[in-house]
C-alpha positions in Angstrom: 5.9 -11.2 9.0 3.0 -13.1 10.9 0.2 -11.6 8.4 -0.3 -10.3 5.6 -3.4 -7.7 5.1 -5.9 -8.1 2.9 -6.8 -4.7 1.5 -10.7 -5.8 -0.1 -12.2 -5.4 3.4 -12.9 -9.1 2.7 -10.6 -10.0 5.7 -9.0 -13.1 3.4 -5.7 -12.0 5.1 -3.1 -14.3 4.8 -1.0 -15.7 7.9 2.0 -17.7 9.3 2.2 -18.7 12.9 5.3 -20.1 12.9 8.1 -17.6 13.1 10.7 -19.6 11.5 8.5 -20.0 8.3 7.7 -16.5 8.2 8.5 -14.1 5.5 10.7 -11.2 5.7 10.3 -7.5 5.5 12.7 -4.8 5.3 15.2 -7.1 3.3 14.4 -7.4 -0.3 12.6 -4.7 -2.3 11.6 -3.9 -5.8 12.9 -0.8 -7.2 13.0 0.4 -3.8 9.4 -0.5 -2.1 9.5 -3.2 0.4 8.5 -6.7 -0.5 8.5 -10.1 1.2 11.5 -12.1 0.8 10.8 -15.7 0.5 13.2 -18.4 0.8 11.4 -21.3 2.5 9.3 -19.7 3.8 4.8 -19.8 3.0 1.8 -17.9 4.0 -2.0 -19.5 4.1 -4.9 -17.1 3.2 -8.5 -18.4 3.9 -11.4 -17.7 1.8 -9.9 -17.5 -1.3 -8.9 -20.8 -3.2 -13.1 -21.6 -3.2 -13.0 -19.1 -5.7 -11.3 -21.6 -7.9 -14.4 -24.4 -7.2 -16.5 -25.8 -9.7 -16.6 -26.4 -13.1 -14.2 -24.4 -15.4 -14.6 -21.2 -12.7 -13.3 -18.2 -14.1 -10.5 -16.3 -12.5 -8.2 -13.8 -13.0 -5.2 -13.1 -10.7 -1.8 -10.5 -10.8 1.2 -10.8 -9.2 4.4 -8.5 -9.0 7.6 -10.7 -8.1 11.1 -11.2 -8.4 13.3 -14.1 -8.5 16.5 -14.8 -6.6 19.3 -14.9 -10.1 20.8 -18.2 -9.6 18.5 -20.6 -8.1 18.4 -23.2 -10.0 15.2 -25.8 -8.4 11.4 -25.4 -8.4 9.7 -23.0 -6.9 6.0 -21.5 -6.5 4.6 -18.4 -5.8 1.1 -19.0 -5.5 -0.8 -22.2 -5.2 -4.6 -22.8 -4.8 -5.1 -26.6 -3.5 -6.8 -29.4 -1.3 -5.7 -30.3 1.6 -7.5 -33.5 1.8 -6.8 -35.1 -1.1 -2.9 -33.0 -1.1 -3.9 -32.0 -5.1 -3.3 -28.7 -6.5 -6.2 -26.9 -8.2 -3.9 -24.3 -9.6 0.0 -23.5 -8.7 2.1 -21.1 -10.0 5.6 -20.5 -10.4 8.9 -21.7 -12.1 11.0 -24.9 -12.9 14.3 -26.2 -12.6 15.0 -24.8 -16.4 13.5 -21.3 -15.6 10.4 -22.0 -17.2 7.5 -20.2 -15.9 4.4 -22.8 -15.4 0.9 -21.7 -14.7 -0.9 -25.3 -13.6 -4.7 -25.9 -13.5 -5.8 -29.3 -12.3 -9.0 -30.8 -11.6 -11.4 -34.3 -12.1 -10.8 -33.5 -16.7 -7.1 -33.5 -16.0 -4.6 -30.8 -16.6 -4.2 -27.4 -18.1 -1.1 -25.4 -18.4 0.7 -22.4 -19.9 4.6 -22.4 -20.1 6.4 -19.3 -20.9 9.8 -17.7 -19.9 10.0 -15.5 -16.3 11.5 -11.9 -17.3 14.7 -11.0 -15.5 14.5 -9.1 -12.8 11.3 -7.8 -11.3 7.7 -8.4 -13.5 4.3 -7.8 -13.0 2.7 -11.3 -14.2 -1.8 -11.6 -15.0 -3.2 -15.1 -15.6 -6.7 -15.2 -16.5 -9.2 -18.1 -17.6 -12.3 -17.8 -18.9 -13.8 -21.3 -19.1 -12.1 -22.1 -22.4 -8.8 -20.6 -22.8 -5.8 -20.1 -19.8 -3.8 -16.8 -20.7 -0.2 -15.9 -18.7 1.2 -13.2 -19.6 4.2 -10.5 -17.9 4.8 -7.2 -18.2 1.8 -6.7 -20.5 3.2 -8.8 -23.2 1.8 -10.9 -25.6 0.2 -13.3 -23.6 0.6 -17.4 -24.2 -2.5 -19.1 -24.3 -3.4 -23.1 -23.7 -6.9 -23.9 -24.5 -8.4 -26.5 -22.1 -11.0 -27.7 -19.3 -9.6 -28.7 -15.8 -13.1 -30.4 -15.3 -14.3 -29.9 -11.4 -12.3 -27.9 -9.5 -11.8 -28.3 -5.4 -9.4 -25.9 -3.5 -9.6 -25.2 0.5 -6.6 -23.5 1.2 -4.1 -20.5 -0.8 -0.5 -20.8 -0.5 1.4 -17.6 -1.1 5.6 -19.1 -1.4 5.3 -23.0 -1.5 3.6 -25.4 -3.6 0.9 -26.0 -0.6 -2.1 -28.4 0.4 -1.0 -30.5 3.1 2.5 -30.5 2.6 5.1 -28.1 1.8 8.0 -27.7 -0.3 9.5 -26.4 -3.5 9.4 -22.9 -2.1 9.0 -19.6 -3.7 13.1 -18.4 -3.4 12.9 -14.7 -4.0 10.3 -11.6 -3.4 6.7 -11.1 -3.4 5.4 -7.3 -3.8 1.9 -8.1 -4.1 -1.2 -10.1 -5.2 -4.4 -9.5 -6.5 -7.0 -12.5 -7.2 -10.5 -11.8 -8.6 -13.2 -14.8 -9.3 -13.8 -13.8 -12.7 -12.4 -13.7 -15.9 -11.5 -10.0 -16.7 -11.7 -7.8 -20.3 -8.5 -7.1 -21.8 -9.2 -3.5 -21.1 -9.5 -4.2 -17.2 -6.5 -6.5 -17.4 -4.6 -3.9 -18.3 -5.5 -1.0 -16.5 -4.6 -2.9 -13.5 -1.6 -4.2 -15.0 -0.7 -0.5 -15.5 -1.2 0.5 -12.2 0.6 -2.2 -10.7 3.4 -1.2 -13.3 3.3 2.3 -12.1 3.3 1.1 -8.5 6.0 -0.7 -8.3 8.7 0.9 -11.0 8.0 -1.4 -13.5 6.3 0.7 -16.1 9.6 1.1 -18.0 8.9 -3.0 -18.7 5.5 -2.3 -20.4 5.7 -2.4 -24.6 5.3 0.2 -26.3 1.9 -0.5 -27.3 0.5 -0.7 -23.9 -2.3 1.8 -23.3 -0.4 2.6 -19.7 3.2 2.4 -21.3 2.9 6.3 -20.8 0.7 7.5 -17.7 -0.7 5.5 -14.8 -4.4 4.9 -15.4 -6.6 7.4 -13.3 -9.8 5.5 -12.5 
């Protein structure tokens, strides 16, 4: 897959030029609807990480994925950074112990959130809100890290790779799709979208049973 459509009408589509870092299509799926496979492979989306810029910028973003079982290095999913200086603003992903690691980094150091990726297939919402980072999957209780990154800079979005000018430490698995908003939303927007995504994708049988879309998609 050369690009990868943005569906806001924003045209931040994201894009690979060369075919032999191109994702796949048509080879890994979750609950049966097509994905990209990733293996060492990374798209670049423009527009996008300068939502991350500033001081303590609010953002929110959702991601449905699915790890390989059995690799056992690091590997990112998404990743907001500068190319200039080669620093991550925010990545994304998982470590050599399976940990799941939400990173925020800027001029007042680092925030991050570690938790535990879910086996098989997860729809994953990170939001911060100027004070407080939140990851959470599958609708879950989320795990929280209070913090400031301090000034933010991002040029570039890297969907598969830890990004900026270099790449490596690939995403190794499949990546349904993302949604990134520049703002921090309510826990009732949160999860209505985290419903719908749910819904989308098979995963609604993941949700607790507390969650106000464990039931029926939302409708609106």
């Amino acid at each position: 897959v050369s690009v990868w459509g943005d569906k806001s009408g924003n045209a931040r589509h994201a894009s690979q030029g060369v075919g032999s870092s191109q994702p796949d299509t048509g080879t890994s799926n979750i609950n049966g609807v097509n994905a990209l496979g990733f293996s060492t492979d990374y798209m670049s989306a423009n527009g996008v990480a300068s939502f991350f810029n500033g001081v303590n910028k609010q953002f929110t973003f959702f991601e449905i994925a699915k790890r390989n079982v059995g690799f056992s290095g690091s590997g990112w999913s998404l990743t907001f950074g500068d190319s200039a200086t080669s620093t991550n603003a925010l990545t994304n992903g998982y470590q050599p112990s399976g940990a799941s690691r939400t990173i925020m980094n800027g001029s007042g150091g680092g925030v991050y959130v570690d938790n535990t990726i879910p086996v098989g297939a997860y729809v994953h919402s990170v939001v911060y809100d100027a004070a407080t980072l939140e990851s959470r999957f599958n609708g879950q209780s989320p795990d929280t890290k209070a913090g400031s990154p301090g000034t933010v800079s991002a040029d570039k979005c890297t969907i598969g790779s830890v990004g900026h000018s270099a790449y490596g430490q690939f995403w190794d698995g499949a990546i349904g799709e993302v949604l990134v908003f520049d703002r921090a939303l309510s826990l009732a927007d949160i999860q209505k979208i985290e419903g719908y995504l749910a819904w989308k994708w098979g995963l609604e049988g993941n949700l607790p049973a507390d969650h106000p879309y464990k039931s029926s998609p939302p409708t609106a």
